[in-house]
ROMI-236368 format. One line per field, with one value per residue: x, y, z of N, C-alpha, C in turn; residue in three letters; residue number from 0. Coordinates in pm, 1 decimal, decimal comma. Layout:
nxx: c(X ...)
nyy: c(Y ...)
nzz: c(Z ...)
caxx: c(X ...)
cayy: c(Y ...)
cazz: c(Z ...)
cxx: c(X ...)
cyy: c(Y ...)
czz: c(Z ...)
type: c(ALA ...)
seq: c(NUM ...)
***
This chain:
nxx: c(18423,8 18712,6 18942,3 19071,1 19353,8 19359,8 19490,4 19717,0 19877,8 19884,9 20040,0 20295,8 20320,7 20394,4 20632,1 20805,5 20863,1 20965,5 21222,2 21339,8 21356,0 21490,2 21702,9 21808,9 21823,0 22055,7 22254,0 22220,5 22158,8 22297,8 22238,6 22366,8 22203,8 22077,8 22107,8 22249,8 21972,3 21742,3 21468,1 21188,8 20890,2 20623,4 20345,1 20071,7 19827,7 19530,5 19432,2 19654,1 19815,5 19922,0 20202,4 20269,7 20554,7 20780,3 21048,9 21360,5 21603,1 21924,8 22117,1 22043,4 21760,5 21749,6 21928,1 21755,0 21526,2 21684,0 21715,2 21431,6 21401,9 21583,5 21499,7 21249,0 21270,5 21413,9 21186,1 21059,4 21299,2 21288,9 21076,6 21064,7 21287,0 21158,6 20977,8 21061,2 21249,7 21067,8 20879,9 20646,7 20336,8 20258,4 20372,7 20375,1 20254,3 20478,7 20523,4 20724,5 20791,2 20884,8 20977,9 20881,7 20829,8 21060,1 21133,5 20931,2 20881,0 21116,7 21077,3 20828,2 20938,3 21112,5 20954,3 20777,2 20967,3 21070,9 20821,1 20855,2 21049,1 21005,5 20784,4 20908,5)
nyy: c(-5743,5 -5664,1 -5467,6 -5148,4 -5137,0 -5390,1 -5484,2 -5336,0 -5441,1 -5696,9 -5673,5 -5526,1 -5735,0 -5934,4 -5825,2 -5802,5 -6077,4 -6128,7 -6039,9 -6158,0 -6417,1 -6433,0 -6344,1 -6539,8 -6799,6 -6671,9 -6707,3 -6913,8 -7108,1 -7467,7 -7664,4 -7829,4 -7907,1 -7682,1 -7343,0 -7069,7 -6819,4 -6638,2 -6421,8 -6371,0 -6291,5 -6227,3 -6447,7 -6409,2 -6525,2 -6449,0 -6471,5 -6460,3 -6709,5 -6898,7 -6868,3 -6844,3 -6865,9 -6712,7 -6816,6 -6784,2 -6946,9 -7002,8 -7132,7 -7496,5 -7662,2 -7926,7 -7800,8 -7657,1 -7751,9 -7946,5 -7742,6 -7673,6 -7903,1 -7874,2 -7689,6 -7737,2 -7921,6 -7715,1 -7639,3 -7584,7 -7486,1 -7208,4 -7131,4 -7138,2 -6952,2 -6769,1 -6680,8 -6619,1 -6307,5 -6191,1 -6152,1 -6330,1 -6478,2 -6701,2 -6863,6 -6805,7 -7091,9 -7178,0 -7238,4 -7331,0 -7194,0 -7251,2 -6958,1 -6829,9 -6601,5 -6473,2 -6604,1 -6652,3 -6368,9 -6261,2 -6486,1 -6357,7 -6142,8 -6228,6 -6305,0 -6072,5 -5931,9 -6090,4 -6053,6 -5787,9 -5773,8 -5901,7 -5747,2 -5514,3)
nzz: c(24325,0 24368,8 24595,0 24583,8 24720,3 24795,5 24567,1 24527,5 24746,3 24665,8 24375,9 24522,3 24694,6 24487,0 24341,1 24548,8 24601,4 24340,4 24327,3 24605,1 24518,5 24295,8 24385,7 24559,4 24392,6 24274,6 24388,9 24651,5 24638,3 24597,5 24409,0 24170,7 23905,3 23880,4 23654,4 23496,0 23592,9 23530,3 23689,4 23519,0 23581,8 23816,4 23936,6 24112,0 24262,5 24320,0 24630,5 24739,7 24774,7 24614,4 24341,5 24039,6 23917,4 23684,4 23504,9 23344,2 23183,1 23127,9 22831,0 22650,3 22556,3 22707,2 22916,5 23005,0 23142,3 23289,0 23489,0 23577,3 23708,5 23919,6 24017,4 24118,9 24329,5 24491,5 24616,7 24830,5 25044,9 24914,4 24969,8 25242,1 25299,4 25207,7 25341,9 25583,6 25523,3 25403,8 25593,8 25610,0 25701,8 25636,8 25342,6 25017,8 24798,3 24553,1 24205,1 23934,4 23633,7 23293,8 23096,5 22799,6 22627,9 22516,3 22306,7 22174,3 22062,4 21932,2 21686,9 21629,1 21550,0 21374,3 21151,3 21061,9 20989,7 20750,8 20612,9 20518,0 20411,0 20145,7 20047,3 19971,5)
caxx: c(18534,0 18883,5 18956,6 19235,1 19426,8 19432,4 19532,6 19850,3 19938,2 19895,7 20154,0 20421,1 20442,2 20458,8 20771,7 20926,6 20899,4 21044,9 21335,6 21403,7 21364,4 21631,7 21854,6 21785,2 21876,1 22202,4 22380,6 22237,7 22122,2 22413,2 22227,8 22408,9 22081,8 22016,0 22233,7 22176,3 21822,9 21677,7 21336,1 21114,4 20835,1 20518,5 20180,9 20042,0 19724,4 19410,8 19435,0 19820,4 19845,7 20049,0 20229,0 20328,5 20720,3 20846,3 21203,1 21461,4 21723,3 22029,8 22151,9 21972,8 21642,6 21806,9 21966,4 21636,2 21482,9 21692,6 21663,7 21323,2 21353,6 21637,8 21420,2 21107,8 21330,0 21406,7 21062,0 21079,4 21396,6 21312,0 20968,0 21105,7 21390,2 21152,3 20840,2 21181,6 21295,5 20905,7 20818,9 20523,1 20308,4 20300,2 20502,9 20270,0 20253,0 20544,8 20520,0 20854,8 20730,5 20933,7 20911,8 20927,1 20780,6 21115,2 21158,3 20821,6 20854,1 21182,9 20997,0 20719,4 21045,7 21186,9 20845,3 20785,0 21097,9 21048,6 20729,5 20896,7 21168,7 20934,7 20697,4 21033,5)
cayy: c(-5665,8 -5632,8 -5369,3 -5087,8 -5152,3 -5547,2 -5474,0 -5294,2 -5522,5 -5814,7 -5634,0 -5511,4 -5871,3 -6005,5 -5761,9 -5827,5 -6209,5 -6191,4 -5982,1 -6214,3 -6582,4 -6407,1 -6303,0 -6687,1 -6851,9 -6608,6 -6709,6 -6940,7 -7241,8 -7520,9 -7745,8 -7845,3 -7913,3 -7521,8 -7277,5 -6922,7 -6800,5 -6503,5 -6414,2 -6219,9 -6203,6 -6345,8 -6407,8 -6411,1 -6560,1 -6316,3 -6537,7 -6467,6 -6822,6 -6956,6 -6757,3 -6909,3 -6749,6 -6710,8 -6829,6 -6785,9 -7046,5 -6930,7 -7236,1 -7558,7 -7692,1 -7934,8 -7740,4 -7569,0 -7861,4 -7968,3 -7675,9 -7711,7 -7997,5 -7852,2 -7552,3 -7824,3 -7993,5 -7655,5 -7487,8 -7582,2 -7421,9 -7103,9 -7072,1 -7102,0 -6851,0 -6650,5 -6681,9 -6521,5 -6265,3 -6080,6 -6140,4 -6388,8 -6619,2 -6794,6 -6780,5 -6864,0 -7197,8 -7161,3 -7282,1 -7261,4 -7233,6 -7110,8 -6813,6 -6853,4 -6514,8 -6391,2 -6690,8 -6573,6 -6225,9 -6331,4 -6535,1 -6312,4 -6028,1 -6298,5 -6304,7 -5963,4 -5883,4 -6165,7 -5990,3 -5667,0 -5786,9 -5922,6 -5615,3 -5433,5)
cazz: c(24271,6 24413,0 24640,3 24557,5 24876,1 24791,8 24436,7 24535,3 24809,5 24609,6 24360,8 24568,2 24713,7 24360,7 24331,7 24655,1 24597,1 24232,3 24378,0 24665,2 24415,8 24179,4 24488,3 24602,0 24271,2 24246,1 24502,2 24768,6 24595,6 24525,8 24343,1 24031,4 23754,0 23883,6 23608,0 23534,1 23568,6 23565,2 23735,0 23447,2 23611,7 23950,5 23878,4 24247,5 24301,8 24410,4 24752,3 24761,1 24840,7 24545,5 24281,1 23914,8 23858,6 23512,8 23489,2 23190,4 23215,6 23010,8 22738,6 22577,3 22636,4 22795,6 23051,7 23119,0 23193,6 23466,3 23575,3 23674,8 23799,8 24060,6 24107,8 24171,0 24437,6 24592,8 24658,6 25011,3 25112,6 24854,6 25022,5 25399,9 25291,3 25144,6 25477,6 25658,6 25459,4 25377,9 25719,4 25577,8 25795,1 25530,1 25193,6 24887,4 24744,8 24462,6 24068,3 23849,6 23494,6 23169,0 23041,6 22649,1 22566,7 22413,0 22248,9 22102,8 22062,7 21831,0 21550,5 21535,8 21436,9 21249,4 21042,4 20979,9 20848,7 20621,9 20532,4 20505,9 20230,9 20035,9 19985,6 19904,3)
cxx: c(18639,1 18889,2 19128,1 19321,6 19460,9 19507,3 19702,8 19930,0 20001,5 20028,8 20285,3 20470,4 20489,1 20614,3 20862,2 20922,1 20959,9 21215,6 21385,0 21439,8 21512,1 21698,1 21873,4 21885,7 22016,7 22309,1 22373,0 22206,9 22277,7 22392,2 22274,8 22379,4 22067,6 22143,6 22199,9 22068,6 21805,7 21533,4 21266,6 21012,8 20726,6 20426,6 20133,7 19880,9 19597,8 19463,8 19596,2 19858,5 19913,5 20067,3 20354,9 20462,7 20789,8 21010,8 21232,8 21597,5 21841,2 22070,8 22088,0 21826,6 21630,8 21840,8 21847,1 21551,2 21542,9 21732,6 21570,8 21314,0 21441,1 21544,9 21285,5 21117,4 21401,3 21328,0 21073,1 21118,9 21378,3 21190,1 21000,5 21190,1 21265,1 21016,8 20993,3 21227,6 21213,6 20837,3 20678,2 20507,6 20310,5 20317,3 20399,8 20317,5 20355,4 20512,0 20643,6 20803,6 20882,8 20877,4 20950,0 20859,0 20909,2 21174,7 21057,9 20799,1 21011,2 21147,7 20901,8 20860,5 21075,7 21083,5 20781,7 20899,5 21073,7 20957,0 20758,4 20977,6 21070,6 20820,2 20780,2 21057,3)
cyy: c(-5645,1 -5509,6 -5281,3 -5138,3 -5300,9 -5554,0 -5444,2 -5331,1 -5633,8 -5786,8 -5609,5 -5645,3 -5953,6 -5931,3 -5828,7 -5982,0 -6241,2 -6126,2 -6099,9 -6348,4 -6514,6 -6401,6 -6459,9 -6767,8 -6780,7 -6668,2 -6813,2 -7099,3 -7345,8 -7639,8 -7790,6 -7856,1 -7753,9 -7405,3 -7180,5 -6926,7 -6664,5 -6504,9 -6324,4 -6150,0 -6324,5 -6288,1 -6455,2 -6411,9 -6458,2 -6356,9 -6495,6 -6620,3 -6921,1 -6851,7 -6878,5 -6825,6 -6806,6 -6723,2 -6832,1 -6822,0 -7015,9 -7149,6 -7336,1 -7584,4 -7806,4 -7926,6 -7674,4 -7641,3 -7909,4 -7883,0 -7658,5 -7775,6 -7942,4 -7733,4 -7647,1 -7880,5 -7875,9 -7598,3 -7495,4 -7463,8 -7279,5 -7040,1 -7063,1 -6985,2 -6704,4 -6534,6 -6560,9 -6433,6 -6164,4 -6104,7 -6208,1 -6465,4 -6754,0 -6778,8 -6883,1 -7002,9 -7149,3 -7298,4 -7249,0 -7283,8 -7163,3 -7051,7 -6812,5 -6721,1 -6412,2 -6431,9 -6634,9 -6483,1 -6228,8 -6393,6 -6464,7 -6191,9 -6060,4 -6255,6 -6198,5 -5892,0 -5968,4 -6079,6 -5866,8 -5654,3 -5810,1 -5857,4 -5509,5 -5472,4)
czz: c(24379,6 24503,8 24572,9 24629,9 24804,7 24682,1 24471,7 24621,9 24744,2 24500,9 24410,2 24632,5 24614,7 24340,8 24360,9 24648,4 24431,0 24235,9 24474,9 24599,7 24345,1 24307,1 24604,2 24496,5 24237,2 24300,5 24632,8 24738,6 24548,2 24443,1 24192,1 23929,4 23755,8 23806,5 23634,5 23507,7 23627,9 23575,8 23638,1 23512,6 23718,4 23927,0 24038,6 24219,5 24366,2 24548,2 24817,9 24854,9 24757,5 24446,7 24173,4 23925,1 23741,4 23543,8 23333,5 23212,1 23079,1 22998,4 22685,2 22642,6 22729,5 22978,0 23089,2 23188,2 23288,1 23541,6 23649,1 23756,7 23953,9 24138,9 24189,3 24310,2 24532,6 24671,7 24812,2 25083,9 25058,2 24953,8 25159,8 25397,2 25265,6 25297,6 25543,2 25681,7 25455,1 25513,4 25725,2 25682,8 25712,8 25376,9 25100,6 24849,3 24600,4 24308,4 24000,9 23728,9 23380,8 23149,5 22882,0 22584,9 22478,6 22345,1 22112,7 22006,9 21972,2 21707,2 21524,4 21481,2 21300,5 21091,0 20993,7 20946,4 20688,4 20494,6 20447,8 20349,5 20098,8 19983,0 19916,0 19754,4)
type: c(UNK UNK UNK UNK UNK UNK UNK UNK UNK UNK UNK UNK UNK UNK UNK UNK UNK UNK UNK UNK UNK UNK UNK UNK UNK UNK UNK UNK UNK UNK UNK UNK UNK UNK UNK UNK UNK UNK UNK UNK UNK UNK UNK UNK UNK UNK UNK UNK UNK UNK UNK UNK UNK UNK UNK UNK UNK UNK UNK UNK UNK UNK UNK UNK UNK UNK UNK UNK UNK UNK UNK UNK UNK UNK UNK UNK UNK UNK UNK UNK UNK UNK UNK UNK UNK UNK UNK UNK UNK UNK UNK UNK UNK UNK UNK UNK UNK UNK UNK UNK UNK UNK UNK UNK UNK UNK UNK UNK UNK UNK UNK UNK UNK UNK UNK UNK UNK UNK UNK UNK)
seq: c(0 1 2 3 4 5 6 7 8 9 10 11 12 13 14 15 16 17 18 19 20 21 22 23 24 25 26 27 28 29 30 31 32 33 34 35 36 37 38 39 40 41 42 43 44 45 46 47 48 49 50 51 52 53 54 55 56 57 58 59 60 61 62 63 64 65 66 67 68 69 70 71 72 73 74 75 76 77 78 79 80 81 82 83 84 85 86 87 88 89 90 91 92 93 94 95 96 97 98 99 100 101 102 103 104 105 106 107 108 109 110 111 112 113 114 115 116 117 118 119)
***
């Protein structure tokens, strides 16, 4: 079992590394496949040695797609920026995934309204 102490470490660096990726992706990246994206949310590894991050790429599917791929072709420079920044010895192994949960969380609305009218 987990200790408290590691629990709430392991959190606050999930924080402070989905704070610094968004303040990465805002402003410092110039890769041109990379549009807007917003950081929802970091799933950090027990080990804190890689950490899945939920992106939400604003426009088609498309454009979110090469988004990944520019985000795929930055982890390097995001993970050296980021070793820098949190004062890490070493900066987790990075994952860029979508985040389609409010893609999701949309059709199931869609579908109980549906339900809704038609009990009316």
């Amino acid at each position: 079992m987990e200790r408290r102490g590691q629990k709430y470490h392991r959190e606050r660096l999930g924080e402070a590394l989905r704070e610094e990726v968004e303040s990465i992706l805002e402003g410092e990246l110039k890769d041109p496949r990379i549009g807007l994206v917003n950081v929802s949310r970091v799933q950090l590894a027990e080990d804190a040695r890689s950490a899945r991050i939920f992106v939400v790429p604003a426009g088609s599917e498309e454009e979110a797609e090469r988004t990944l791929e520019g985000l795929a072709s930055a982890v390097g420079f995001i993970r050296h920026t980021i070793a820098d920044r949190l004062h890490l010895r070493r900066a987790p192994e990075l994952f860029f995934q979508l985040d389609r949960s409010s893609a999701y969380e949309a059709r199931i609305n869609e579908l109980l309204n549906r339900v809704k009218k038609h009990r009316s």
